[in-house]
C-alpha positions in Angstrom: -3.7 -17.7 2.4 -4.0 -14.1 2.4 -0.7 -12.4 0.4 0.0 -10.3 3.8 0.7 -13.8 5.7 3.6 -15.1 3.6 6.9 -14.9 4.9 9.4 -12.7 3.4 13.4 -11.8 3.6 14.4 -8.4 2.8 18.3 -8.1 0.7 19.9 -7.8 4.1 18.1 -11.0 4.9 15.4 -9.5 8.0 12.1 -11.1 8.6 9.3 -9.6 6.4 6.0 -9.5 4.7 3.8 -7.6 3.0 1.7 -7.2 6.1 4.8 -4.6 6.6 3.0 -2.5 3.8 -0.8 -3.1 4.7 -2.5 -0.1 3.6 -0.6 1.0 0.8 -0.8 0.1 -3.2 2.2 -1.8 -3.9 3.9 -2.8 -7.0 5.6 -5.9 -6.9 8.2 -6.6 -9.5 10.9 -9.2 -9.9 14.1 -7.4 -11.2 17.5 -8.1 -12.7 20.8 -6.1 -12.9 22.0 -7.5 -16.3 18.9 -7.8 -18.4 17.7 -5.4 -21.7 15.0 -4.5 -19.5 16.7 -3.3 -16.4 16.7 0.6 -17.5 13.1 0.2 -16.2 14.8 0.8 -12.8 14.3 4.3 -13.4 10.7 4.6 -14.4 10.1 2.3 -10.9 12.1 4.7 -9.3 9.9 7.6 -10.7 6.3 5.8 -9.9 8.2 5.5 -6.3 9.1 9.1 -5.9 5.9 10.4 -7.5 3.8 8.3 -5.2 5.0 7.3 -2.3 3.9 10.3 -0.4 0.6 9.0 -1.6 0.1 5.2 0.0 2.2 3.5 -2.8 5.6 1.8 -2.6 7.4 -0.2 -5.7 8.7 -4.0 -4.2 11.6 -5.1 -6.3 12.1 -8.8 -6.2 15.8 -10.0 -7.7 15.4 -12.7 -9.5 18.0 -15.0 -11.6 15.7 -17.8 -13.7 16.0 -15.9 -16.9 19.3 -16.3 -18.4 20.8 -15.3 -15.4 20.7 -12.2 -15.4 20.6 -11.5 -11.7 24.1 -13.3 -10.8 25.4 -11.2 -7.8 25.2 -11.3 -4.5 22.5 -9.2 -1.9 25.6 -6.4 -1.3 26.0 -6.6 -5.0 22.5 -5.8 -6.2 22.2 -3.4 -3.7 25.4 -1.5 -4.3 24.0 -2.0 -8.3 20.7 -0.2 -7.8 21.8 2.4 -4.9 24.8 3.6 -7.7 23.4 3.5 -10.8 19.7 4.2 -10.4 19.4 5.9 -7.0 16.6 2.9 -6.5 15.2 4.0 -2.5 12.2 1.3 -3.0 12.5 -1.8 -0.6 14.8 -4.7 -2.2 14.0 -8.2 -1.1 16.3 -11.1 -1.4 16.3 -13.6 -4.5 13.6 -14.9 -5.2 12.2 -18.0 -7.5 9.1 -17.2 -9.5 8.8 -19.7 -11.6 9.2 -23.2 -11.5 9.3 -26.3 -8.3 11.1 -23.9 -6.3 8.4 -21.0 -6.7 8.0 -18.7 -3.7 4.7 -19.0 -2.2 4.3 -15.3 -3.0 4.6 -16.0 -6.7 2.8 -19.4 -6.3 -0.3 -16.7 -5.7 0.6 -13.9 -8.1 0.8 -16.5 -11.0 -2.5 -16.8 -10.6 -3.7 -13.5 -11.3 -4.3 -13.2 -15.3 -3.1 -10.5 -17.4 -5.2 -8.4 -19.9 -4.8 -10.7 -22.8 -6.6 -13.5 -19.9 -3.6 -15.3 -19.3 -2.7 -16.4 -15.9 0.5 -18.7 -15.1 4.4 -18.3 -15.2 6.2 -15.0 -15.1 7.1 -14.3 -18.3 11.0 -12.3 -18.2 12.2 -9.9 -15.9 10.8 -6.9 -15.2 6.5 -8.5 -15.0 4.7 -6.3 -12.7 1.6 -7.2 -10.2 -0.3 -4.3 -9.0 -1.8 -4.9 -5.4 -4.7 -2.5 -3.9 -4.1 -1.1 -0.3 -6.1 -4.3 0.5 -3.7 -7.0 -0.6 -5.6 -7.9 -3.8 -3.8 -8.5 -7.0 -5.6 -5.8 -9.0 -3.2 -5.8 -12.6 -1.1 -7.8 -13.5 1.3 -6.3 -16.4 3.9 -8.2 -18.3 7.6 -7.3 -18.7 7.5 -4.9 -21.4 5.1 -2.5 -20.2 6.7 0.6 -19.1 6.5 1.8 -15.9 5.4 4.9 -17.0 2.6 3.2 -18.3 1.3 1.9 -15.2 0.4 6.2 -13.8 -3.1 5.4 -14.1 -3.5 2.4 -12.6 -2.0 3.1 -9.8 -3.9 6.0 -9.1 -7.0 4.2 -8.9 -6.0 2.0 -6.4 -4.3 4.9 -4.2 -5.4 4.7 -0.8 -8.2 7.5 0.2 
């Protein structure tokens, strides 16, 4: 199944997919509100605001399997990002990425390796999949990698 087939809800609950965003290099990342890592809502933000113009668009999945971290409601989370980092990238709703209840979506990311080989569960919040304007999973980069980090790999997988 190609990753622009499987459905989708965005935080207000509409109908999506990421057929919604063929064309573009997308980096799909399952968030939390309450976790050590979720200051990396502003480096997203800034790979957003630097590229977007450019074919590229951040994907924030919400996600409460790790120490739940991610404990409000869709108005919450969005009232969370909106105030306190000025997030503008598409929100979709919670999401399991782990585990029996998996998403299909992550049920296909998973099995993308990282660069230590390693394919399999999400690690924390805050792991990162790189897709090419093609729907391939082209990186896959675990939680603690900056954003920041991630500049030149998305740039080679910018759209022409």
């Amino acid at each position: 199944m190609s990753l622009y087939e499987i459905p989708l809800r965005t935080l207000s609950g509409e109908p999506a997919s990421l057929a919604d965003y063929r064309g573009r290099a997308l980096l799909v990342v399952n968030v939390a509100s309450k976790c050590g890592l979720t200051p990396q809502y502003t480096g997203l933000e800034q790979l957003q605001e630097r590229y977007a113009g450019r074919g590229f668009s951040v994907l924030g999945f919400p996600c409460n399997q790790f120490a739940g971290q991610e404990p409000g409601t869709a108005e919450e989370i969005a009232e969370f990002c909106s105030a306190t980092y000025g997030v503008s990238f598409p929100l979709f709703e919670k999401t399991e990425v782990n585990g029996e209840a998996r998403h299909p979506l992550y049920a296909e990311l998973t099995r993308v390796e990282d660069a230590e080989g390693e394919a399999g569960d999400v690690q924390w919040n805050f792991e990162k999949f790189l897709l090419s304007p093609e729907g391939e999973v082209v990186g896959r980069f675990r939680p603690r990698v900056e954003p920041e980090e991630l500049a030149g790999a998305i740039e080679a997988v910018l759209p022409a």
